[in-house]
C-alpha positions in Angstrom: -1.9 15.1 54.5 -3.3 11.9 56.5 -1.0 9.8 55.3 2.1 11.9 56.1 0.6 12.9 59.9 0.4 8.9 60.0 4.2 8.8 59.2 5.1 11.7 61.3 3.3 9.6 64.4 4.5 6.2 63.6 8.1 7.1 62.4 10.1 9.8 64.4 10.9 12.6 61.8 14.9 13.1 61.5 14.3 17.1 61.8 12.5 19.2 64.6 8.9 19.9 62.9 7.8 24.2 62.4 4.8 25.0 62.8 4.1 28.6 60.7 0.9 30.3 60.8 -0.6 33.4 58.3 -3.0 35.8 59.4 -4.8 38.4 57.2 -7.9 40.3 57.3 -10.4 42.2 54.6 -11.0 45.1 56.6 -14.8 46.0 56.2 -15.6 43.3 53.8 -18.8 42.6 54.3 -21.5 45.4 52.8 -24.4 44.5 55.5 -22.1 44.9 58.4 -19.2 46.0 57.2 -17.5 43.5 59.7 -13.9 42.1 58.4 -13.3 38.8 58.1 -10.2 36.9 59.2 -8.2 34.2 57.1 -5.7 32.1 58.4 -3.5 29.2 57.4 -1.4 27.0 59.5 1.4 25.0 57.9 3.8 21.9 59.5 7.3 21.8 57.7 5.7 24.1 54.5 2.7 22.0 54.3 -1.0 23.3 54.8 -2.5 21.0 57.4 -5.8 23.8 58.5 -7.1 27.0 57.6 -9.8 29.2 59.1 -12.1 31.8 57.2 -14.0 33.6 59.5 -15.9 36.7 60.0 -14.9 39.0 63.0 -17.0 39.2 66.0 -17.4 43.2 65.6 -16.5 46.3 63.4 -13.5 47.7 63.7 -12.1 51.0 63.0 -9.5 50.6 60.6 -6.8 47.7 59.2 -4.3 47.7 61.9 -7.4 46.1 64.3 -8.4 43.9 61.7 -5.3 42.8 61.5 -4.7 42.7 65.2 -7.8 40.8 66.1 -7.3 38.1 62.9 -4.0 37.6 64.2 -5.0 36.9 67.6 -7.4 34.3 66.3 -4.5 32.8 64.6 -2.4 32.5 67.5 -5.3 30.8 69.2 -4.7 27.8 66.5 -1.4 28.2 66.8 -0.9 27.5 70.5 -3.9 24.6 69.4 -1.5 23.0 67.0 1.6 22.9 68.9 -0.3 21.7 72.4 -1.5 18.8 69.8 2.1 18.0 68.4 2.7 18.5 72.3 0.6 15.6 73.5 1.6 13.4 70.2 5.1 13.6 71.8 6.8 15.3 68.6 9.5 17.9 68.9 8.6 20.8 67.6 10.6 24.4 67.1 8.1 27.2 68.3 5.4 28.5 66.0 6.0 31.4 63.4 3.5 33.8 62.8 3.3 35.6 59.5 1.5 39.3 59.4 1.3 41.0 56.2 0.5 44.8 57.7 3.2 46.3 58.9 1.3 48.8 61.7 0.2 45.7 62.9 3.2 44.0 62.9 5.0 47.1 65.0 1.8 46.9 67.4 2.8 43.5 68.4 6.6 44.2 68.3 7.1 47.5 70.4 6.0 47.0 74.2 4.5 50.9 74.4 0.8 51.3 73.5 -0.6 53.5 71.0 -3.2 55.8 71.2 -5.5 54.3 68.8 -5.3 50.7 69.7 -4.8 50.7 73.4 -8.4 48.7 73.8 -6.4 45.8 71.4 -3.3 45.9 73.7 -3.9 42.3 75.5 -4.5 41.1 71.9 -1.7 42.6 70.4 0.8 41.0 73.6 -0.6 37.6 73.7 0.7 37.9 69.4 4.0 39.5 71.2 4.2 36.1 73.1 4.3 33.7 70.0 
C-alpha cells in the first residue's frame, strides 16, 4: 500500500480517488462489561489503507446504538482521511459510508428523532452529513 500512496503522490492519478468507509459493531461483546466493540475499515479506490478495532466507551442499550456510535467513530476517520488527501492536494469524490443495520441506517437518513435514540441524535446527524 506504500508503494501505491508513493505513486498516488508523485504521479497524478487519471481518476478522482473514493474514499469508502465500513462500520459495524458486536453489540455486547464483551462478557465483563458487556460493552460493544466497534470495527471499521477505510478503503481508497477498493483498497484497504486503515482499519480500527475498538471497544466502545460505554454500554449501550441495544444494536441500533452500537451501530450509531461505531459509525460515528468511523466518520471521524473518514473526515481524517479525506482532510489528509486534502492537504496532499489529491482530488477526491466525497467519502462513502457503509452501515450494515438497517435501523441504524434510517436513524441517520430520516431528519425526525426517535424515541429511543434521541440522546444519539448529534451522532446520528454528523453520519447524516457524510
Amino acid at each position: 500500500m506504500i508503494g501505491a500512496l508513493q505513486f498516488l503522490v508523485i504521479s497524478e492519478p487519471k481518476e478522482r480517488l473514493q474514499v469508502s468507509a465500513y462500520s459495524d459493531a458486536d453489540h455486547a461483546n464483551c462478557p465483563d462489561t458487556s460493552r460493544p466493540v466497534t470495527g471499521n475499515v477505510l478503503k481508497l479506490n477498493g483498497y484497504s489503507f486503515g482499519f480500527k478495532s475498538k471497544m466502545q466507551p460505554s454500554v449501550t442499550d441495544d444494536t441500533c446504538k452500537s451501530e450509531l456510535v461505531a459509525a460515528s467513530m468511523c466518520v471521524e476517520d473518514l473526515l481524517w482521511a479525506q482532510k489528509l488527501l486534502k492537504e496532499l492536494k489529491l482530488d477526491a469524490k466525497a467519502g462513502k459510508l457503509h452501515i450494515d443495520n438497517q435501523s441504524t441506517i434510517k436513524v441517520c437518513t430520516d431528519a425526525g428523532n426517535f424515541d429511543g435514540v434521541r440522546r444519539y441524535a448529534k451522532k446520528s446527524r454528523k453520519i447524516a452529513e457524510v
